[in-house]
C-alpha positions as CSV (number, residue, x, y, z in Angstrom):
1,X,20.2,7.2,0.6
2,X,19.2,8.5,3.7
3,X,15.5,8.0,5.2
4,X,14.7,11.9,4.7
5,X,16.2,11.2,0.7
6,X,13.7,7.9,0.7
7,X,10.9,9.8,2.0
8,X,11.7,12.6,-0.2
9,X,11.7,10.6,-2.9
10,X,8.5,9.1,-2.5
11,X,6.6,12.3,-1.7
12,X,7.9,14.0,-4.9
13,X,5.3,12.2,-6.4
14,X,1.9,13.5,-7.3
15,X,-0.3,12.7,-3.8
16,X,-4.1,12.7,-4.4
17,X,-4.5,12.6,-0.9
18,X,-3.2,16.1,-0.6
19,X,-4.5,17.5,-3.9
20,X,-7.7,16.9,-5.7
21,X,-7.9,14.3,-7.9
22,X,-8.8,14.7,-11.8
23,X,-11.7,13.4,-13.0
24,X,-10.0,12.3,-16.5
25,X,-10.3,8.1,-16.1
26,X,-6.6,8.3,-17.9
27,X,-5.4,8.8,-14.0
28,X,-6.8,5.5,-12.8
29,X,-5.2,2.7,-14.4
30,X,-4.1,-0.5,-11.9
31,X,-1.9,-1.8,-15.3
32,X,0.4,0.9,-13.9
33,X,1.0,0.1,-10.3
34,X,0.5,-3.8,-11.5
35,X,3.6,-3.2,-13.5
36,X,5.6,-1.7,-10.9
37,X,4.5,-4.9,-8.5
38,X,5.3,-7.3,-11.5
39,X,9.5,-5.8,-11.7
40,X,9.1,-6.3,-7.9
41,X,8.3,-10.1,-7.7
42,X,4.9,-9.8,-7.3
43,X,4.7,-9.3,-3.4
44,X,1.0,-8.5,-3.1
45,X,0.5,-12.2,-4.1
46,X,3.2,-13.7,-1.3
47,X,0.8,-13.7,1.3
48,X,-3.6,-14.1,1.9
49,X,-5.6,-10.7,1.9
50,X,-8.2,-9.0,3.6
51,X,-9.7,-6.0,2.0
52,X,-11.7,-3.2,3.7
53,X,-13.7,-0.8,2.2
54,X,-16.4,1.7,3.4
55,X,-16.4,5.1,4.6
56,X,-16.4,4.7,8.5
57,X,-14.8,2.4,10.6
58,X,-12.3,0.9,8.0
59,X,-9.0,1.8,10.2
60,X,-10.6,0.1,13.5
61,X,-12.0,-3.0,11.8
62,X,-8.6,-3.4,9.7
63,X,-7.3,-3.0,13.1
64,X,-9.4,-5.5,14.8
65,X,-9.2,-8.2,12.1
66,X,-5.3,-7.8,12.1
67,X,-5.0,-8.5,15.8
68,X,-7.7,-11.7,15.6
69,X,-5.1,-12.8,13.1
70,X,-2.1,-12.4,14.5
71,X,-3.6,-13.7,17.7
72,X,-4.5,-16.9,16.3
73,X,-0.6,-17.3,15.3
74,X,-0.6,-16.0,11.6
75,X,2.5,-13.4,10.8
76,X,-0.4,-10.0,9.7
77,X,1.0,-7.3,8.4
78,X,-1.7,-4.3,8.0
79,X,-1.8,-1.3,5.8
80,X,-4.2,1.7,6.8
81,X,-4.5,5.0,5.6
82,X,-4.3,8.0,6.5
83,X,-1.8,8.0,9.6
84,X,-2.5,10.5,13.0
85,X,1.4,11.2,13.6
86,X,3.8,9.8,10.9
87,X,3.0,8.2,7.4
88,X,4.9,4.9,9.1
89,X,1.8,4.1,10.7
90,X,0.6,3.0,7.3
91,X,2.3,-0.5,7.6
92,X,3.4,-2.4,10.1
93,X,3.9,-6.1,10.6
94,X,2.6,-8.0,14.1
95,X,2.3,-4.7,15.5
96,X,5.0,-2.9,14.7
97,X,5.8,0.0,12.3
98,X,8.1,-0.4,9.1
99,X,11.4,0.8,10.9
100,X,13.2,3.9,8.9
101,X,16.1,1.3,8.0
102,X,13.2,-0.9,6.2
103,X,11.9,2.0,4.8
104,X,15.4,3.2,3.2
105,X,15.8,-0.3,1.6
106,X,12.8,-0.8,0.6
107,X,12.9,2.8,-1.2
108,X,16.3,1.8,-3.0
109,X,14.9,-1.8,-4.3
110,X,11.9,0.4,-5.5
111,X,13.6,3.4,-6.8
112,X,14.9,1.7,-10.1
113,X,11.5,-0.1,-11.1
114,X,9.5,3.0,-10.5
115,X,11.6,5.5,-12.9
116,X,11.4,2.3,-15.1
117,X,7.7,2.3,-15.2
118,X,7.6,6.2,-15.2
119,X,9.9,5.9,-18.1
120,X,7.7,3.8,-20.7
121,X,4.7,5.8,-18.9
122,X,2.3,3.4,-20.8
123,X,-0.6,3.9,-18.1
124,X,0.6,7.1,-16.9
125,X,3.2,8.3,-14.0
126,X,2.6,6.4,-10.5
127,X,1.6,8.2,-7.6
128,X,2.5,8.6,-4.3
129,X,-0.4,6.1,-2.5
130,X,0.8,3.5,-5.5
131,X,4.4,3.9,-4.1
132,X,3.4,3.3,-0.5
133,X,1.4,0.3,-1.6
134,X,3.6,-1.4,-3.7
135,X,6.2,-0.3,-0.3
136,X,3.7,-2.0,1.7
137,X,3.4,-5.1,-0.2
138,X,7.1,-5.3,-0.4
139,X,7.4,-4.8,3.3
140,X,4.6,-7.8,3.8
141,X,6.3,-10.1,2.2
142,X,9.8,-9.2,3.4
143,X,8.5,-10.1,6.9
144,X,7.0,-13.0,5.7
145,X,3.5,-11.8,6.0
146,X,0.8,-15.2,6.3
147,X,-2.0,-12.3,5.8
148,X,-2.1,-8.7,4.9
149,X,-5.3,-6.6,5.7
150,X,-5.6,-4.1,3.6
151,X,-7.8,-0.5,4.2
152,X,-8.8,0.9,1.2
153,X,-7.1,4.1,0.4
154,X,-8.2,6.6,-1.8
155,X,-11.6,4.2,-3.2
156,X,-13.4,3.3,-6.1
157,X,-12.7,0.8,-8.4
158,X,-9.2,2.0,-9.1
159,X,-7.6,2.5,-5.5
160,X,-4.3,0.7,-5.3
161,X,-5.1,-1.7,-2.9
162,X,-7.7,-3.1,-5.3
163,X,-4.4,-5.4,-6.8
164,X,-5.2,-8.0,-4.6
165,X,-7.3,-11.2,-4.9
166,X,-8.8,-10.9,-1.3
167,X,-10.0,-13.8,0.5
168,X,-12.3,-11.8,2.6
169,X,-13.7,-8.3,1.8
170,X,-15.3,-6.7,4.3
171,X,-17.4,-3.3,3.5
172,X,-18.3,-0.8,6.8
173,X,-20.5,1.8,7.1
174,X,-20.9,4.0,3.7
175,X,-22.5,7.5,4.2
């Protein structure tokens, strides 16, 4: 697999970022993405969480909270959403972007679980933002990740990122 095949594969699943999102509960179920995390090892638990929520200022306090960490000698990756000029933006690790190769890897390692999960579709299929948070995760704790800070994606009680059992939550601005 090539990285425009990994990203291909990952996009070809239903984005509620680009499309509106039901209002049917059924679509918002954690057990699904928890699952997928579960046939990966569990990475979302390898390493301490922040967790960000609010409406403004989410991507520059993640931001700002990931460099006091990283500054004070912990290993911070950080995942943010949504991303100015590639979706790579989305994760990086002290700084720097999950590279395509990381990406490709992490993409095979995934591929199998997720058509698992898909397969017994118990909760429902996974979506794209579940993919490139379970990626995330997996990309953490590959890097060996002391802390991850975590933006809150797409909100509400059943947003991805809500996996985690944070040890600081920090809520911005709402409007």
């Amino acid at each position: 697999m090539n990285y425009q095949q990994a990203e291909d594969y990952i996009f070809s699943y239903t984005d509620y970022e680009k499309t509106p999102m039901p209002h049917d509960p059924a679509f918002y179920d954690l057990r699904r993405v928890e699952e997928l995390l579960a046939r990966l090892g569990n990475p979302h638990l390898a390493a301490k969480s922040v967790h960000i929520a609010g409406t403004k200022g989410k991507g520059s306090v993640a931001a700002m909270v990931a460099s006091a960490l990283s500054l004070a000698g912990y290993t911070t990756g950080l995942y943010t959403s949504p991303h100015l000029h590639t979706w790579r933006e989305r994760m990086r690790v002290g700084g720097e972007l999950i590279s395509e190769e990381e990406f490709v890897a992490l993409v095979g390692r995934l591929k199998p679980e997720v058509e698992a999960v898909n397969r017994k579709a118990t909760y429902g299929q996974l979506t794209t933002f579940e993919l490139l948070t379970a990626l995330g995760f997996a990309f953490f704790k590959l890097k060996g990740a002391e802390f991850q800070v975590l933006e809150v994606g797409m909100g509400g009680t059943f947003d991805a990122t809500n996996v985690i059992t944070p040890e600081v939550c920090i809520i911005t601005s709402i409007s």
